[in-house]
C-alpha positions as CSV (number, residue, x, y, z in Angstrom):
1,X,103.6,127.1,70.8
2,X,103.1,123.4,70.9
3,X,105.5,121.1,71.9
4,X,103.6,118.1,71.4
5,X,105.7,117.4,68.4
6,X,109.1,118.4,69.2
7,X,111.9,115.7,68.9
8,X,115.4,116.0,70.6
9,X,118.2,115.2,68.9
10,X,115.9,115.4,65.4
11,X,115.6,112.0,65.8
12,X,113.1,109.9,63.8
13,X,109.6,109.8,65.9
14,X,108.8,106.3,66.8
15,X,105.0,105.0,65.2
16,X,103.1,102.8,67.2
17,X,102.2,99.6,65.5
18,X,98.9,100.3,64.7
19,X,98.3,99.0,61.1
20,X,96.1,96.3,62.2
21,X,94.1,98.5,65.0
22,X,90.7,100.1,63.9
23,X,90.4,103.4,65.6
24,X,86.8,103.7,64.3
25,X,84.8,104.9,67.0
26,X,80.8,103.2,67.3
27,X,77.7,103.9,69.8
28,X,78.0,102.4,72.7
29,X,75.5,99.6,73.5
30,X,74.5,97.9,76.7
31,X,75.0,93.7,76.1
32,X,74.3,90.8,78.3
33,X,77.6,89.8,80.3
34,X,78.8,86.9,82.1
35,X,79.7,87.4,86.1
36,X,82.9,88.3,87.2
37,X,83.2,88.0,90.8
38,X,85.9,87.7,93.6
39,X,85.6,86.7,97.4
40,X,88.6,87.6,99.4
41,X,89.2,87.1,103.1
42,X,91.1,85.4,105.6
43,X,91.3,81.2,106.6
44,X,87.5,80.1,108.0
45,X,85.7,83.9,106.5
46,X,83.4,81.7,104.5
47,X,84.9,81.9,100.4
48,X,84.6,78.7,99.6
49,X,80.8,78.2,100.7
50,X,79.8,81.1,99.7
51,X,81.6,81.1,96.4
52,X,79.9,77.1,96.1
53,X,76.4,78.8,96.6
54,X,77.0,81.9,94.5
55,X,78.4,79.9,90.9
56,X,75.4,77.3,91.7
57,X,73.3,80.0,92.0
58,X,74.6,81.5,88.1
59,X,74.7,78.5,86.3
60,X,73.4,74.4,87.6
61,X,76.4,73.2,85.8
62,X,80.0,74.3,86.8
63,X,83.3,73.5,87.4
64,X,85.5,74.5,90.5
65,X,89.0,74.3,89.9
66,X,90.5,73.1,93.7
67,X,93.6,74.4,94.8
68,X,92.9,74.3,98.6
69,X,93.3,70.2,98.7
70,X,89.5,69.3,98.0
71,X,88.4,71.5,100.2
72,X,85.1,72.4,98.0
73,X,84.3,68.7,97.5
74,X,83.3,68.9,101.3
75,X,80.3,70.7,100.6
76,X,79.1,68.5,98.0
77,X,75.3,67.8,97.8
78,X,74.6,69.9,100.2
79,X,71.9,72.4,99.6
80,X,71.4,70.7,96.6
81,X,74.6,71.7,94.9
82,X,76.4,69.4,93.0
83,X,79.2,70.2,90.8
84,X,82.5,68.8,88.9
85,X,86.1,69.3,89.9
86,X,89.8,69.4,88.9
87,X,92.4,69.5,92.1
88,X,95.4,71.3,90.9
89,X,99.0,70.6,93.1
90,X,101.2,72.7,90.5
91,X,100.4,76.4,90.4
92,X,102.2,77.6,87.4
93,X,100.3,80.5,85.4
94,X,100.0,78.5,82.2
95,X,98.2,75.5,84.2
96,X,95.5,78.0,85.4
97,X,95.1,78.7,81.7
98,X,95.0,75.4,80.9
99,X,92.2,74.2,83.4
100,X,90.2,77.2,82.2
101,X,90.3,76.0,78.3
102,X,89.5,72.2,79.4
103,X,86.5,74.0,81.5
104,X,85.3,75.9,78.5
105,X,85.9,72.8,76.0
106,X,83.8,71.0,78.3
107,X,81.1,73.4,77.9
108,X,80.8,74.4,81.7
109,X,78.6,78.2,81.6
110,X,79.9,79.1,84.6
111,X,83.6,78.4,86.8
112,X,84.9,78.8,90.6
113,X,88.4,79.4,91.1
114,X,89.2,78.3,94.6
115,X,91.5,79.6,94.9
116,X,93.4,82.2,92.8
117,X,95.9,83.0,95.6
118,X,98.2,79.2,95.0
119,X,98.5,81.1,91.3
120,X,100.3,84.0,92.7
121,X,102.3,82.6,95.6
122,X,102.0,78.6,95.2
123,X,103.9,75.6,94.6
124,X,105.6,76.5,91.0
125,X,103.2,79.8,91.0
126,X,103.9,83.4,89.3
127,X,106.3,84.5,92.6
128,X,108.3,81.2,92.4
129,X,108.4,81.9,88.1
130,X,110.2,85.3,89.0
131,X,112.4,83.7,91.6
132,X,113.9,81.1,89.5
133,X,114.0,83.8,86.5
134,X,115.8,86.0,88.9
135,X,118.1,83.0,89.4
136,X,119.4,83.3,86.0
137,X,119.9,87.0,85.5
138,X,122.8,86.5,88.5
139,X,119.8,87.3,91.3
140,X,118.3,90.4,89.3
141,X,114.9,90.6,90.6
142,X,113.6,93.3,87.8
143,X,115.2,90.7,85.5
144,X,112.6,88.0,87.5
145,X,109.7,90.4,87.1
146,X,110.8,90.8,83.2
147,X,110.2,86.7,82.9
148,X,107.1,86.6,85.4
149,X,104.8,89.6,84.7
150,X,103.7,88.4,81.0
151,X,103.0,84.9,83.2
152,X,100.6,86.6,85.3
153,X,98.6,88.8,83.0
154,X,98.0,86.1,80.4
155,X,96.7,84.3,83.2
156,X,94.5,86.9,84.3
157,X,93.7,87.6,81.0
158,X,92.2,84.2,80.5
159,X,90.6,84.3,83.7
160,X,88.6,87.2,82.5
161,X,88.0,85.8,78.9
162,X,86.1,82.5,80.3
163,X,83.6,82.6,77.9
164,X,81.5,82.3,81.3
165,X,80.6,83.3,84.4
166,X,83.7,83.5,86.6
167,X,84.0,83.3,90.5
168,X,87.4,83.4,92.0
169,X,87.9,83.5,95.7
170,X,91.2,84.8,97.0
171,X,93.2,84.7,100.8
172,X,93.5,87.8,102.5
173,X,96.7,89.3,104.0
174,X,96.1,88.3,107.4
175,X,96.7,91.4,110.3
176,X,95.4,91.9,114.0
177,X,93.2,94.4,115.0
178,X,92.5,95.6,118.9
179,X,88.9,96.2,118.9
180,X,85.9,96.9,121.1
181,X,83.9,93.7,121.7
182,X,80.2,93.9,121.9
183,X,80.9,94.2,126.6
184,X,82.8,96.9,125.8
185,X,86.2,95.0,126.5
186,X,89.9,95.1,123.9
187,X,90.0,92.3,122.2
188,X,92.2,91.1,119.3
189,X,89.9,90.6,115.7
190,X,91.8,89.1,112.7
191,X,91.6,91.1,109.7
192,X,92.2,90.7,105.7
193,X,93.1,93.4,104.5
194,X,94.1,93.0,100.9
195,X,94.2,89.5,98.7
196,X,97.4,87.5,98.3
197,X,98.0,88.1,95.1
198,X,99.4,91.1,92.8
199,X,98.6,94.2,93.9
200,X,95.4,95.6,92.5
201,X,94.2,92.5,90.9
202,X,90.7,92.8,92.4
203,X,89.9,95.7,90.8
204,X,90.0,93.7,87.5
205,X,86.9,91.9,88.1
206,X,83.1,93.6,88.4
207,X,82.4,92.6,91.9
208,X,85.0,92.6,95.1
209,X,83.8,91.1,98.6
210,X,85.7,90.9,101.3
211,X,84.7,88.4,104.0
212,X,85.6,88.5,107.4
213,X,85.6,85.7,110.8
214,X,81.7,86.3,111.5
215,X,80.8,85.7,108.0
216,X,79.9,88.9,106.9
217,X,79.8,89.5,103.3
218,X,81.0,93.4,102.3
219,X,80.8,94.2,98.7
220,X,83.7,96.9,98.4
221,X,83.9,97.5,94.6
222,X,80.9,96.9,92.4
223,X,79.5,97.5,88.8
224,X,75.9,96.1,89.7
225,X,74.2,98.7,91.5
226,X,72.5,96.9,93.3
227,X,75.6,95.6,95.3
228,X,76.6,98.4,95.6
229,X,78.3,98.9,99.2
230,X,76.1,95.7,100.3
231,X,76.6,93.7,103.5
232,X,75.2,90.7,104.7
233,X,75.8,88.1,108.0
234,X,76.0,84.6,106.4
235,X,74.8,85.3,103.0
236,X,73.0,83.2,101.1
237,X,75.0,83.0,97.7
238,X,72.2,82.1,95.7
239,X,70.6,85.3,96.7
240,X,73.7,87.3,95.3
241,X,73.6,85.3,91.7
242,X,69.7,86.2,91.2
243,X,70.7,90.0,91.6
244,X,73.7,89.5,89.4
245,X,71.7,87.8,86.9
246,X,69.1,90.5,86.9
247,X,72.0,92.8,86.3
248,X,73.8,90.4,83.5
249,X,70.8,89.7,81.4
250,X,69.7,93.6,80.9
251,X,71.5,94.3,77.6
252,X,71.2,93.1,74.2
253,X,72.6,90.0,72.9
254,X,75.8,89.7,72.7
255,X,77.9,87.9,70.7
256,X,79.0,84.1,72.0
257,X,82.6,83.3,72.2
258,X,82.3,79.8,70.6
259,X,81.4,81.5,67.3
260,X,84.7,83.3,67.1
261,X,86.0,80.0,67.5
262,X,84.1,77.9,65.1
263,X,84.9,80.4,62.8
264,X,88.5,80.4,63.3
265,X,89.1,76.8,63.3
266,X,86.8,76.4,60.1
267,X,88.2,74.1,57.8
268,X,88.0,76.4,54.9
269,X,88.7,79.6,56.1
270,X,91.1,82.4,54.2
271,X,93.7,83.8,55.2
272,X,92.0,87.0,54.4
273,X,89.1,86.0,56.7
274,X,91.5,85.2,59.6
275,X,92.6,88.8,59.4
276,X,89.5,90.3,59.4
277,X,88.6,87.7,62.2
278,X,91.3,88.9,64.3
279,X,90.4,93.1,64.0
280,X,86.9,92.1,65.4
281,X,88.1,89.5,68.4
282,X,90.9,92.5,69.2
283,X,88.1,95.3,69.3
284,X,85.5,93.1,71.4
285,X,88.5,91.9,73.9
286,X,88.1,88.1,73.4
287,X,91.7,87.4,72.3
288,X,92.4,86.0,75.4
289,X,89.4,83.5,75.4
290,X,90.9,80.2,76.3
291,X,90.0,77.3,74.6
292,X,91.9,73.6,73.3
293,X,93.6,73.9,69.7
294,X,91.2,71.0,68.2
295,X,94.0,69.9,66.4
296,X,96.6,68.7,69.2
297,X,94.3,69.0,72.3
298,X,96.5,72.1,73.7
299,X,95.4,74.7,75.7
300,X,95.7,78.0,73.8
301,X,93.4,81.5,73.3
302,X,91.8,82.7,70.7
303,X,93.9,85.6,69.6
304,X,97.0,83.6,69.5
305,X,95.6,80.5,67.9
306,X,94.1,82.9,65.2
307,X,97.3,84.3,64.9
308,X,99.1,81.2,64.5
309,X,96.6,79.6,61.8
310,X,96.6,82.9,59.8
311,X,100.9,82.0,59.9
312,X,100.4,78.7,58.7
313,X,98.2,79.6,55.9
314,X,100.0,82.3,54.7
315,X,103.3,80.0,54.9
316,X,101.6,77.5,52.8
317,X,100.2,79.9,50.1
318,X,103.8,81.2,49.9
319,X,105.2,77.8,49.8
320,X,103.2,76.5,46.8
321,X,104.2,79.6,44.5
322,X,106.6,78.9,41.8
């Protein structure tokens, strides 16, 4: 006998919310993507260079959103890459999310985070959220976590929902290795060995390369088969994008981001139409697609600002009846 549907204590059986989920499966089709890439690896291994030459390499016009003291603005002009830039000194989540929705405001097609690490363990980043959280729950660190973890992932949510390409580069935990040099001798090698940031948060993105003190470049997670297990000794960026294009552009069409949010912030759209707009955002995964609330200049995402409009309509409509 089943016992899928026994209940202990014959207590009601808890629904999940589902009334505004379709569960209609469809074919699955192949669409055109944007890049979502990340460089990890310890102090002088090469991210930011690389990462320069890589988002160039996607898109002529991008954005790098500094966190490493200007660092990128060193390479400026060189090779022919050119590029804007915002310098961030406070790492809070929500200022992440607000750079990204300025970036896509602007219209930038493609964005380097450099580097994602200050977000996670930064001046004012998610580890010092849950610190000051844990502060006020009498030094309960699960009570910190409970105040920090929505932080991170709708940061990381919005990272992913750039309606562009992304590039993020991250610092490695740094560890030392005795190894056999090339005379046969011990000597010690630095190593990264995992990003500084949460745990697992590289496997969120379609492409993981770890970099290393000679400048080799190892792909060790990858979607695009033909990165697959790659390495290459001072890569040439630019050479990576053209493969990840290749790989990006062999789909159909998909459906732009700014159209969601043209249609959301339409000045005559329904309340009705809001709903509906809101099922199909959900079931594409664009609710976290930052952009500015044209009305106040705010950063906010798509789902929420949806969400929020469909409120105020629905507020006012009640409002005006008799």
């Amino acid at each position: 006998m089943s016992r899928l549907n026994d209940n202990p204590g014959n207590r009601p059986a808890r629904q999940a919310d589902s009334d505004s989920t379709d569960f209609t499966f469809a074919p699955a089709t192949r669409e055109k993507a944007k890049a979502r890439l990340a460089i990890m690896g310890v102090s002088g291994s090469g991210k930011t260079w690389t990462g320069l030459r890589l988002t160039n390499g996607l898109s002529r016009r991008f954005a790098v959103i500094d966190t490493e003291r200007g660092a990128a603005s060193k390479y400026a002009g060189i090779n022919g890459v050119t590029f804007d830039t915002l310098q961030l000194h406070n790492y809070h989540p929500q200022n992440l999310i607000s750079a990204l929705a300025a970036a896509a405001n602007a219209g930038y097609e493609a964005v380097l985070v450099d580097s994602l690490t200050h977000f996670w363990s930064g001046t004012e980043g998610t580890l010092a959220q849950v610190d000051r959280a844990a502060k006020s729950f009498g030094g309960n660190t699960f009570g910190g976590w409970k105040e920090g973890t929505p932080l991170q992932n709708a940061m990381i949510d919005a990272l992913l929902s750039y309606p562009g390409h992304l590039v993020a580069t991250m610092r490695s935990h740094t560890e030392w290795s005795l190894q056999t040099n090339a005379k046969g001798k011990k000597e010690p090698v630095r190593l990264g060995l995992r990003p500084e940031q949460r745990r697992g948060v590289e496997y969120e993105f379609d492409v993981v390369a770890q970099m290393d003190t000679d400048n080799t470049f190892s792909v060790i997670k990858s979607r695009c088969p033909d990165l697959h297990a790659l390495v290459l000794e001072r890569p040439d960026g630019a050479d990576i994008a053209k493969t990840m294009l290749a790989w990006l552009d062999d789909g159909a069409t998909g459906i732009d981001p700014a159209t969601y949010v043209d249609r959301a912030t339409a000045d005559d759209v329904t309340f009705e139409e809001l709903g509906a707009l809101r099922q199909e955002v959900d079931s594409r995964g664009l609710q976290s697609t930052p952009f500015l609330d044209p009305a106040n200049g705010t950063a906010t995402t798509l789902g929420e600002y949806i969400r929020a409009r469909g409120l105020a309509l629905k507020n006012a409509t009640e409002g005006s009846q008799p």
